[in-house]
C-alpha positions, 0 to 999 in steps of 0.5 A, a space after each residue: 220384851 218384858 218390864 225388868 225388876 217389878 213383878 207386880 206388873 202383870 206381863 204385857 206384850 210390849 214390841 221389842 224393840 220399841 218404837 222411838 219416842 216422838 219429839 214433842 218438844 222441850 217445853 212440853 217435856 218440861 210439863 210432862 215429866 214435872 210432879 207437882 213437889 217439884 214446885 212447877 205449876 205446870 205439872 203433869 196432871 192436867 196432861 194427864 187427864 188429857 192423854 188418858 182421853 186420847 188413849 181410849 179415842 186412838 185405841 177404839 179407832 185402830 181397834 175399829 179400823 184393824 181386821 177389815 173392821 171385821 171385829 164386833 162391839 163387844 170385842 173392841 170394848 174388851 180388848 180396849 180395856 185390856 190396851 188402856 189398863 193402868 197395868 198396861 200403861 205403867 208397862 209402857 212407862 216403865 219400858 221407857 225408863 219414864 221412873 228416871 225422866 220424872 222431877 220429882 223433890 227430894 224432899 217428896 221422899 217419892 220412891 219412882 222405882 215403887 210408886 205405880 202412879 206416877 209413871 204412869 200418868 207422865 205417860 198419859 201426859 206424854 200421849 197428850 203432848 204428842 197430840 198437842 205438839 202434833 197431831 192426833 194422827 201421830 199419836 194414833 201411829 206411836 200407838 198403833 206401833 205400841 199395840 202391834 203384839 197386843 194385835 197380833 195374839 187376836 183372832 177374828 173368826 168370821 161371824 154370818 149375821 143372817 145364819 139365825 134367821 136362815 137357820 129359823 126358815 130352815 127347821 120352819 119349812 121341816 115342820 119344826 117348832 121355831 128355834 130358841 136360844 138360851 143365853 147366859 154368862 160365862 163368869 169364868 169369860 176371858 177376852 175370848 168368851 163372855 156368853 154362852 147361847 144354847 139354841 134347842 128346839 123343843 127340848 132339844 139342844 142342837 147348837 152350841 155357842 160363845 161370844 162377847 155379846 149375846 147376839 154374837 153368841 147366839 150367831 155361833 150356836 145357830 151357825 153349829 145348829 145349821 151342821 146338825 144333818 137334817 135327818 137328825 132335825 127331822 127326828 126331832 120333829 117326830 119325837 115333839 109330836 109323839 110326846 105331844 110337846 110343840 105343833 108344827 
């Protein structure tokens, strides 16, 4: 499903079709959808500071709980922003046609079909409600059932936290110098690549790796040193000592 008739909203995956609305009453509703022309003291602004909060606090928890709790710090904080952008939220707003939901004074001459503000914290005003009226376990559920596309496009590979250090006994017990891992940023980095470890020994490159965070990136490129064949390594320790570089 894509958001109709306003390109400036970069595309979401957004379920389709989407989740029902949680009830969250008439009172609450009233709140939630009041900008402040309308003359209600009760608008949505402090709601929204609110839902906003909860937002990234249900997004984190099903983050941390999804996958088997397989995905690392650096890939809950990125695909995180990505989930709680205020592009993503108008999307979702705008998805729910919240643009026709909102009171707005005519006299604000207040275009809900351009302004991207205001659909968008009615609806960190509505995710507020639902904890209000509700409960935090139910918005974390409307969410989650919000972020079934966004979770399915991630994948989680399998990361071996000892592969450093048996990678290091390794090439130790070959008579190699001990590994060293060269970490940069990747500025180019998307969701998937942040930084990138080169892990050498001598002058030698022998593993190559990515990740969202550099100890991530340094896993993977010892985890690439580790299929280097041994006697690949093993000629390396010979043209350390014959150029006078490392000792055993």
């Amino acid at each position: 499903m894509t958001i109709p008739n306003d390109p400036r909203i970069n595309e979401v995956p957004i379920p389709d079709p989407l989740p029902e609305l949680p009830d969250i009453g008439t009172d609450y509703e009233r709140e939630a959808y009041a900008h402040s022309s309308a003359g209600n003291p009760e608008s949505y602004e402090r709601l929204a500071i609110l839902g906003s909060a909860a937002l990234n606090a249900a997004v984190t928890l099903i983050l941390y709980e999804s996958f088997d709790k397989k995905l690392e710090k650096g890939r809950i904080d990125e695909i995180r922003k990505r989930c709680v952008a205020n592009t993503t939220v108008e999307a979702w707003a705008r998805a729910y046609q919240f643009q026709t939901r909102i009171q707005v004074s005519p006299r604000a001459q207040i275009s809900l079909d351009e302004n991207r503000t205001i659909p968008r914290e009615a609806f960190h005003a509505f995710l507020a409600a639902i904890w209000l009226k509700m409960s935090m376990d139910q918005l974390t559920d409307f969410l989650r059932a919000l972020l079934v596309p966004v979770l399915a496009g991630v994948t989680v590979k399998p990361i071996d936290r000892t592969v450093v250090n048996r990678f290091r006994d390794k090439v130790k017990l070959m008579g190699l110098a001990e590994p060293e891992y060269l970490v940069t940023k990747d500025k180019s980095a998307d969701l998937e690549e942040c930084f990138i470890a080169q892990c050498r020994i001598g002058d030698n490159y022998v593993g190559r790796g990515v990740g969202r965070s550099k100890k991530t990136a340094q896993w993977n490129a010892a985890q690439e040193a580790m299929r280097v064949d041994d006697r690949q390594l093993a000629k390396f320790r010979k043209l350390t000592v014959a150029g006078g570089g490392c000792p055993d």
